[in-house]
C-alpha positions in Angstrom: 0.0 0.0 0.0 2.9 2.3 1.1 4.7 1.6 -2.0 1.8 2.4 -4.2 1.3 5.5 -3.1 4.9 6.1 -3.5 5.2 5.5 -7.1 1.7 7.0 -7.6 3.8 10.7 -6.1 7.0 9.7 -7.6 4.7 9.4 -11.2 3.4 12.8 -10.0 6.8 14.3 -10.0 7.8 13.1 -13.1 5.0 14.1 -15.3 5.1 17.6 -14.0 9.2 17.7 -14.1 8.4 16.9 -18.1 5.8 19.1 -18.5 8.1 22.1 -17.2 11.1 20.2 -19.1 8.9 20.3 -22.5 7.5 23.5 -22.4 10.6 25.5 -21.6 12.6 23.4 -24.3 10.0 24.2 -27.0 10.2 27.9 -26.1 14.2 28.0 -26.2 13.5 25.9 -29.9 11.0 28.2 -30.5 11.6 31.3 -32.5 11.6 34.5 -31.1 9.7 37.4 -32.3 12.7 39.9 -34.0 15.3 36.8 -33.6 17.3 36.7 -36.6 17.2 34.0 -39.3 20.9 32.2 -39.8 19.5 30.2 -42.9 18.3 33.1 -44.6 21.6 34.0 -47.1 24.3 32.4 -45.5 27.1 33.3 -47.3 26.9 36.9 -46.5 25.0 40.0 -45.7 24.5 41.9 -48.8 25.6 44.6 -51.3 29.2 46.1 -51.3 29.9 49.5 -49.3 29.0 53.0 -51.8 25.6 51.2 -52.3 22.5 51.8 -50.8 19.0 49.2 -50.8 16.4 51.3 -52.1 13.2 48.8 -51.5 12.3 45.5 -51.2 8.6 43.7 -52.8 7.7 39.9 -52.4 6.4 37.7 -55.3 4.2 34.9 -54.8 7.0 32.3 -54.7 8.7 34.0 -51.6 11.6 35.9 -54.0 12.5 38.9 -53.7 12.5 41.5 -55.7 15.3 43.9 -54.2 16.1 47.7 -55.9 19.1 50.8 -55.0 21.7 52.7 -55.9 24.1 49.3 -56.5 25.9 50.7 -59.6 28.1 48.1 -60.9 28.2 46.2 -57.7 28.5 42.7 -56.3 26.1 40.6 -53.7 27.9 39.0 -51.3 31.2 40.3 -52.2 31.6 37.9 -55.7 28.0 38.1 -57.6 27.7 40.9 -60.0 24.4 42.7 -59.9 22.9 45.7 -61.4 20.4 48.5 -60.0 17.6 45.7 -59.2 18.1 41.7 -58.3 16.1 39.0 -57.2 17.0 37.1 -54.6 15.5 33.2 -53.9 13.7 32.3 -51.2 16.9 31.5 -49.0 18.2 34.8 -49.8 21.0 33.7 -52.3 20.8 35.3 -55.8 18.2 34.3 -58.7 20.7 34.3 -61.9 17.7 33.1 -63.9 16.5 36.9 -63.4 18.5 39.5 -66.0 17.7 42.9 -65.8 17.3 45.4 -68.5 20.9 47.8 -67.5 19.3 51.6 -68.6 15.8 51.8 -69.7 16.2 55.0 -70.5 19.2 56.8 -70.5 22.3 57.8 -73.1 24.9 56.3 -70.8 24.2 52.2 -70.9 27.4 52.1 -68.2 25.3 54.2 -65.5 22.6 52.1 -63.8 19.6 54.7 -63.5 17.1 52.6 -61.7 15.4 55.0 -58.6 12.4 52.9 -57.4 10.2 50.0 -57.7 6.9 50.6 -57.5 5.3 47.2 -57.5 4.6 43.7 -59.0 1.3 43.6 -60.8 -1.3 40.6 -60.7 1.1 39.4 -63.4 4.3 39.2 -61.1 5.5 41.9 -63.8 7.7 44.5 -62.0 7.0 48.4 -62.5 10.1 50.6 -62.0 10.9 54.6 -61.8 14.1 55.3 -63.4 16.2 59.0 -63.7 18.5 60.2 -66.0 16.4 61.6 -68.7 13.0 62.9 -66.3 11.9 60.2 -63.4 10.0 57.8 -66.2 7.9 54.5 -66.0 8.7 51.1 -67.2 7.4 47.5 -66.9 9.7 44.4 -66.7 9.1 41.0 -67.3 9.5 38.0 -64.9 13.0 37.7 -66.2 14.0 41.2 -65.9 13.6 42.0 -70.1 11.5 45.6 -70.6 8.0 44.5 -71.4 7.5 46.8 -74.8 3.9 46.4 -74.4 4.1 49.5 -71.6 4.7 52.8 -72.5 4.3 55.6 -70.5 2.6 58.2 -72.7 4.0 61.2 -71.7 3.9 62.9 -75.3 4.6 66.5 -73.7 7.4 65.0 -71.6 6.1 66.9 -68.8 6.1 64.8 -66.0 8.9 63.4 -63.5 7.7 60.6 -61.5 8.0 60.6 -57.8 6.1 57.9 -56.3 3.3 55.4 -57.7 1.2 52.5 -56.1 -0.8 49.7 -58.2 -4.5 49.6 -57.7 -6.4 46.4 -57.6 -8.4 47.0 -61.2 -3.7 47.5 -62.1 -4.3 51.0 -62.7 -0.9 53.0 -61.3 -1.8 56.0 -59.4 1.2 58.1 -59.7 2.7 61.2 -58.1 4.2 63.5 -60.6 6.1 66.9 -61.0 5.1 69.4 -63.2 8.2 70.4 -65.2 6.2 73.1 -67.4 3.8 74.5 -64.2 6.4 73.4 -61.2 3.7 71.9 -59.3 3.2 68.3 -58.1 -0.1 66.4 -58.6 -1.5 63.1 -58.8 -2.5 61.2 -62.5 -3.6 58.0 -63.2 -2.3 55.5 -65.3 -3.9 52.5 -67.1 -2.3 49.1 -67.0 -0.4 49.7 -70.3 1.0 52.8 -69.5 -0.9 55.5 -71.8 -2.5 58.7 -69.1 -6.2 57.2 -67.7 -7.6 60.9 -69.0 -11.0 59.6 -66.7 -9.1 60.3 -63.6 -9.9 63.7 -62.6 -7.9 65.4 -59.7 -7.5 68.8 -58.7 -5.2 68.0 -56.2 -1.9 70.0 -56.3 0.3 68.7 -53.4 3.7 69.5 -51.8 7.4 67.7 -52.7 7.5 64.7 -50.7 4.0 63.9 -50.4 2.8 60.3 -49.3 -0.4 58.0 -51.0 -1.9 54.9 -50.0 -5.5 52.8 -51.2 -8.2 51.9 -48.7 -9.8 48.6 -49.7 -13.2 50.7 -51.8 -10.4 52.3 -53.9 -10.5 55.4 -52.3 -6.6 57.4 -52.0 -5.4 58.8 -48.7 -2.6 61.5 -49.4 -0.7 63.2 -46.8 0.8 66.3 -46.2 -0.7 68.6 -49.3 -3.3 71.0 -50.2 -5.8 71.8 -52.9 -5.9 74.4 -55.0 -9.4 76.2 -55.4 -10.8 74.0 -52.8 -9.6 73.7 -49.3 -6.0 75.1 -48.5 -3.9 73.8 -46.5 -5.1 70.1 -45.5 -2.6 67.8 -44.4 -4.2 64.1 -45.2 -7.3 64.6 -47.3 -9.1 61.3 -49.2 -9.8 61.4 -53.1 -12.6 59.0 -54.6 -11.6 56.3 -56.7 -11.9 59.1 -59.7 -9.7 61.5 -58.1 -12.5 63.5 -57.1 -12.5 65.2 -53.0 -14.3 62.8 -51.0 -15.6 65.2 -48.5 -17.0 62.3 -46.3 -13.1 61.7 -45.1 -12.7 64.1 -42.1 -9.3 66.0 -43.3 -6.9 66.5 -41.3 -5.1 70.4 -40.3 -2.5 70.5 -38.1 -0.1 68.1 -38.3 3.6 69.1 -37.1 6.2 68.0 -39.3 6.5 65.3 -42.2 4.5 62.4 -42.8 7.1 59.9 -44.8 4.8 56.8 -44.3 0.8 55.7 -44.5 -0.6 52.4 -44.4 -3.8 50.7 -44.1 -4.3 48.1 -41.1 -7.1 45.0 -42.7 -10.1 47.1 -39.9 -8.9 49.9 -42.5 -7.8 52.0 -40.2 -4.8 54.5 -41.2 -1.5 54.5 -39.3 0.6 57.3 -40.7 4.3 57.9 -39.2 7.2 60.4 -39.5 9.3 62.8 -37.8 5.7 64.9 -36.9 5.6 65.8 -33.0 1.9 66.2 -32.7 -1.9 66.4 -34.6 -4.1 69.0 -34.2 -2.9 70.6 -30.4 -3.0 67.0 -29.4 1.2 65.0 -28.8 1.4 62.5 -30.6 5.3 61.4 -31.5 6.0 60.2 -34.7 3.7 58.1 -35.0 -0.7 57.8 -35.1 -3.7 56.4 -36.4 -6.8 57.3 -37.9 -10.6 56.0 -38.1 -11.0 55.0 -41.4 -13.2 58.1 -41.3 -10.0 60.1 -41.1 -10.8 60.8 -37.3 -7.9 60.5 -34.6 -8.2 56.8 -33.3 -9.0 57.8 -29.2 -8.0 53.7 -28.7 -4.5 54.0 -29.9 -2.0 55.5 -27.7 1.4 55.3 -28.9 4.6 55.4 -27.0 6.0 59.2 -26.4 10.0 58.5 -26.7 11.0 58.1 -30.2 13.5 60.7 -30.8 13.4 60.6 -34.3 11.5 59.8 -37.8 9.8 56.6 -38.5 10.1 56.1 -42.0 8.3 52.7 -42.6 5.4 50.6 -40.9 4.4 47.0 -41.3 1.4 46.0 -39.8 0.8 42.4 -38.4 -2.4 40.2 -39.3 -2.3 40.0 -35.4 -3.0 43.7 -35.6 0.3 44.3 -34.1 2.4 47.3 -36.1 6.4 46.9 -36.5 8.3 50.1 -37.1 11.1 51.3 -38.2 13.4 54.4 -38.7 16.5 56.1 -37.5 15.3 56.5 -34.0 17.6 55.7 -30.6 16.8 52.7 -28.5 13.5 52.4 -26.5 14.1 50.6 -23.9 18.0 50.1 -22.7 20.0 48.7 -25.9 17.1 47.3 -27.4 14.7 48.5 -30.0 17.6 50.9 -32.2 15.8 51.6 -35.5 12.9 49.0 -35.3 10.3 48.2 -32.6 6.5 46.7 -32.2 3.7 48.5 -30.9 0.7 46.4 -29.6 -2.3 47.3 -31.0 -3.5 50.3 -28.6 -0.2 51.6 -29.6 1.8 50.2 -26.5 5.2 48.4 -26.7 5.6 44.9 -27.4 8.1 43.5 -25.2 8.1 40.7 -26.4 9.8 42.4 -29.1 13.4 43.1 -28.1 16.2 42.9 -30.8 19.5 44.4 -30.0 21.8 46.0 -32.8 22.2 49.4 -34.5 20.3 48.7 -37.9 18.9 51.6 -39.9 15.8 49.9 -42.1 14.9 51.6 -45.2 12.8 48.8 -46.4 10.3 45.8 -44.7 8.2 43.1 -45.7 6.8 40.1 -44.9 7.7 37.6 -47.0 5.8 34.4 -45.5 3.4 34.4 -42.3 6.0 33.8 -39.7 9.2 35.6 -41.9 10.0 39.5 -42.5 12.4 40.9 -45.1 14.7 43.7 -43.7 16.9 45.6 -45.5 18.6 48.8 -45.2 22.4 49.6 -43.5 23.4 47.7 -40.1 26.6 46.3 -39.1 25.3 44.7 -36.0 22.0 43.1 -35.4 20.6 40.7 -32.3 24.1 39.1 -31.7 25.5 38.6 -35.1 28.0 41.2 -36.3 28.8 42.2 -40.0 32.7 42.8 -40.8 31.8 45.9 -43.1 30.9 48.7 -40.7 27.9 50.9 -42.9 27.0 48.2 -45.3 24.2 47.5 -47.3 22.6 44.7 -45.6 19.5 42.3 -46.0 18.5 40.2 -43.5 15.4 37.8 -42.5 13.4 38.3 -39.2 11.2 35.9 -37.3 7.7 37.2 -36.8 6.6 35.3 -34.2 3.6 34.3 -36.0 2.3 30.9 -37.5 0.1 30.3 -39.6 -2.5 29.0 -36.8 -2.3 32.8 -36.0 -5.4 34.2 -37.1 -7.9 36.5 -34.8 -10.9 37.6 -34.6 -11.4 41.5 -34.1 -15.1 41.0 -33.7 -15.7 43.5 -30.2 -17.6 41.6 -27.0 -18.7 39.2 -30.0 -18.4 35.6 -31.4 -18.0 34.6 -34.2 -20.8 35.6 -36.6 -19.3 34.8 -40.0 -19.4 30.8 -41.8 -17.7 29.6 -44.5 -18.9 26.2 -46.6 -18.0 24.0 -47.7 -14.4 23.8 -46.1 -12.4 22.3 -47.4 -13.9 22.9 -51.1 -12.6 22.4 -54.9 -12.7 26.2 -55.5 -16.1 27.1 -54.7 -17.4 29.0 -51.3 -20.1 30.3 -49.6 -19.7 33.3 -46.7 -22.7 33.2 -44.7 -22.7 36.6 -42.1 -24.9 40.1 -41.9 -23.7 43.8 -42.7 -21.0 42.2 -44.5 -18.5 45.5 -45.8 -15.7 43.1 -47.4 -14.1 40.2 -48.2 -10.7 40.0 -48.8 -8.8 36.3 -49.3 -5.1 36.1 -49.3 -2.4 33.4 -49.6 -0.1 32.1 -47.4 2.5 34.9 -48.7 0.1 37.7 -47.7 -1.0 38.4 -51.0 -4.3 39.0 -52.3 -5.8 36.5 -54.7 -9.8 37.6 -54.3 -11.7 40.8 -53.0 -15.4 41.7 -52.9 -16.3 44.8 -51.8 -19.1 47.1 -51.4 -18.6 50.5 -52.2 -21.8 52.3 -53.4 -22.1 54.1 -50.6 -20.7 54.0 -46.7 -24.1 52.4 -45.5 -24.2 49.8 -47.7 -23.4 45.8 -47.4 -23.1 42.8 -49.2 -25.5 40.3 -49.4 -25.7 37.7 -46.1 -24.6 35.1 -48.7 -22.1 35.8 -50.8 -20.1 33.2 -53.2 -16.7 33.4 -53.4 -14.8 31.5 -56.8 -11.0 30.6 -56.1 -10.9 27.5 -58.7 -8.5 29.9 -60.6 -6.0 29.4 -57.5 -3.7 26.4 -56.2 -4.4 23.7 -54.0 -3.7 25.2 -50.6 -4.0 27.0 -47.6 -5.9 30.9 -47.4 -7.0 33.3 -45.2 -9.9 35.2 -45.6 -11.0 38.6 -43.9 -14.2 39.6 -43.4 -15.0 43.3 -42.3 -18.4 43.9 -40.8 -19.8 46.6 -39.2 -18.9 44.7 -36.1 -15.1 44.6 -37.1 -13.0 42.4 -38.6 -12.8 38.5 -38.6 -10.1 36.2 -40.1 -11.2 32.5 -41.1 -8.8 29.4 -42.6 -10.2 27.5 -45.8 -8.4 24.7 -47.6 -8.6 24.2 -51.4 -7.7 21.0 -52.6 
């Protein structure tokens, strides 16, 4: 009897010494949030010093598409490159992808590459290059000039400052004036000749920032109309360039806005070296109601001592940022940081090094692109002080991670059948959106409903992926409740 019990305590023990044993192991296995990636290029860090990494955009397959000033450089010390390369999934270089050298220019020996603006449903990439006026040019999958594009420019007026892709693959770009010395914003169509149906008064200043809400509408920051209302610092055009007087504009802002992006509850984060909004502090960093109210729920941190220059919000609804700013907390947190959602700091979050990130993305669920100029990062040094890096994060995420952002509700969205062939049906009332992305975060299907701000779809509505491979998406629903995140399988 007395031995009985005695193995029956000593079996006690050691299930609960395993339990602690297991738990603790998996989290030392586990990635960290911010921990860097050692399998993620190897056999080096990156470009050559006198270079800089301009931007960095994500393909379907997990390459990378990565643009600067790289002149005649090399990647990793012994691989020749030119002013934009794509890099494979591990981070080693794609030599299958060739770039055109000068698009555009009398000097085929000078690389005159500025920008990428964007892959298009297509995986075709659109690039700004200099030399002769900023222009616009479209490149295949293997880096030749697709001759189909041609920006029609006949007055060769414009120099091209910034553009985004909208979903229809209409390119709303940001232009100078050379003949009136004003910027403005045109629009595009998908081959490249001016959309003359695009109708915007808007004159704005150097430097200005755009972004798309999921209806299509524009947010631009820091500018003002001419003949309409002076002065505005973020205003909202319709999808047609016209004012949309619904968006409540904002006056006031201190400083620059160098950053705006949309969170999936469509709410705009915009960040910058700005020191407060309307009488009110808020330091470097806010968000808006997709209403273009201040967001009273987020409350940002009050010590970064300088700019945030780009932000990269989290399906979690978390927000990573990053910029030339000092660290947060101790040595931690020197040029990139997490915010919670209500703006707090993530501590779970706590990279040490002295990067300066010009350029983030996620490139899978659970992995993030950097790239910008560090020599020293979470541990691991770099021998080339200053250097043109790229690097891959850990996330923290998996993708199990998906939350619901319905307020004091359940769930009150269903999906069938699930799994499916292709064919689905999204059962749930005052439906605003539906949005399905891949595993690699980008869109493959979106119905919206954008008559008016009151209206919905219908409680049933049938979504069609047969077009898409067997595999695993996410889809988000936006109600009037909030937003919702659901799992399907096609096979």
């Amino acid at each position: 009897m007395y031995q009985t019990s005695l193995l029956q305590i000593l079996k006690k023990y050691i299930l609960i010494f395993s339990l602690i044993f297991f738990t603790t192991f998996c989290n030392i296995l586990y990635a960290q949030p911010g921990e860097l990636d050692l399998t993620f290029n190897h056999n080096g860090w990156g470009f050559n010093q006198g270079t800089s990494i301009g931007s960095i955009n994500i393909q379907k397959d997990g390459k990378i598409i990565v643009s600067g000033d790289f002149r005649l450089n090399k990647y990793n010390g012994n691989v020749p490159v030119k002013t934009v390369a794509r890099l494979n999934f591990d981070g080693n270089i794609d030599t299958t992808f060739i770039p055109t050298q000068c698009l555009d220019c009398a000097y085929p020996n000078i690389p005159n590459l500025l920008g990428v603006i964007g892959l298009d449903n297509n995986e075709k990439l659109l690039v700004i290059t200099g030399n002769q006026g900023h222009r616009i040019h479209r490149l295949n999958n293997n880096g030749s000039r697709d001759t189909t594009f041609i920006f029609t420019d006949t007055t060769n007026d414009y120099t091209i400052n910034q553009a985004i892709i909208q979903n229809n693959q209409k390119i709303i770009v940001v232009v100078w004036s050379n003949n009136t010395g004003e910027n403005k914003i045109i629009r595009l169509n998908p081959n490249g000749a001016i959309d003359t149906t695009f109708k915007s008064l808007l004159y704005i200043e150097n430097g200005a920032r755009i972004a798309l809400q999921g209806d299509g509408k524009i947010i631009v920051g820091k500018q003002y109309f001419t003949n309409i209302i002076p002065f505005l610092d973020i205003v909202r055009l319709n999808p047609n360039g016209s004012f949309d007087s619904t968006f409540s504009s904002i006056i006031g802002i201190q400083g620059h806005i160098y950053c705006i992006r949309k969170q999936s509850d469509e709410k705009i984060i915009i960040a910058g070296d700005f020191t407060s909004i309307n009488g009110k502090t808020l330091i470097r960093i806010a968000r808006l109601n997709s209403n273009g109210n201040l967001d009273s729920t987020f409350h940002p941190i009050n010590n970064i001592n300088r700019q945030v220059s780009s932000i990269l919000p989290q399906s979690d609804g978390k927000i990573i940022i990053t910029g030339d700013f000092s660290p947060l907390v101790s040595q931690h947190l020197y040029g990139i940081a997490r915010l919670n959602n209500n703006g707090s700091l993530d501590s779970t979050f706590m990279p040490i090094g002295r990067p300066v990130i010009s350029s983030i993305a996620f490139q899978s669920v659970d992995k993030i692109i950097i790239a910008g100029t560090f020599a020293y990062y979470n541990g691991y040094s770099n021998s080339i002080q200053s250097q043109p890096a790229i690097a891959r994060i850990e996330s923290g995420l998996k993708s199990t991670d998906v939350k619901s952002y319905m307020p004091n509700k359940s769930s009150q969205i269903s999906i069938y059948p699930n799994p499916s062939d292709g064919i689905y049906n999204v059962i749930g009332e005052n439906m605003k959106s539906i949005k399905i992305y891949d595993l690699l975060g980008k869109l493959v299907h979106e119905s919206l409903s954008i008559k008016d701000s009151k209206s919905v779809l219908p409680n049933k509505s049938i979504v069609d992926l047969s077009n898409q491979s067997n595999g695993v998406f996410l889809v988000e629903v936006f109600t009037e409740q909030g937003v919702e995140y659901i799992k399907i399988l096609k096979h």
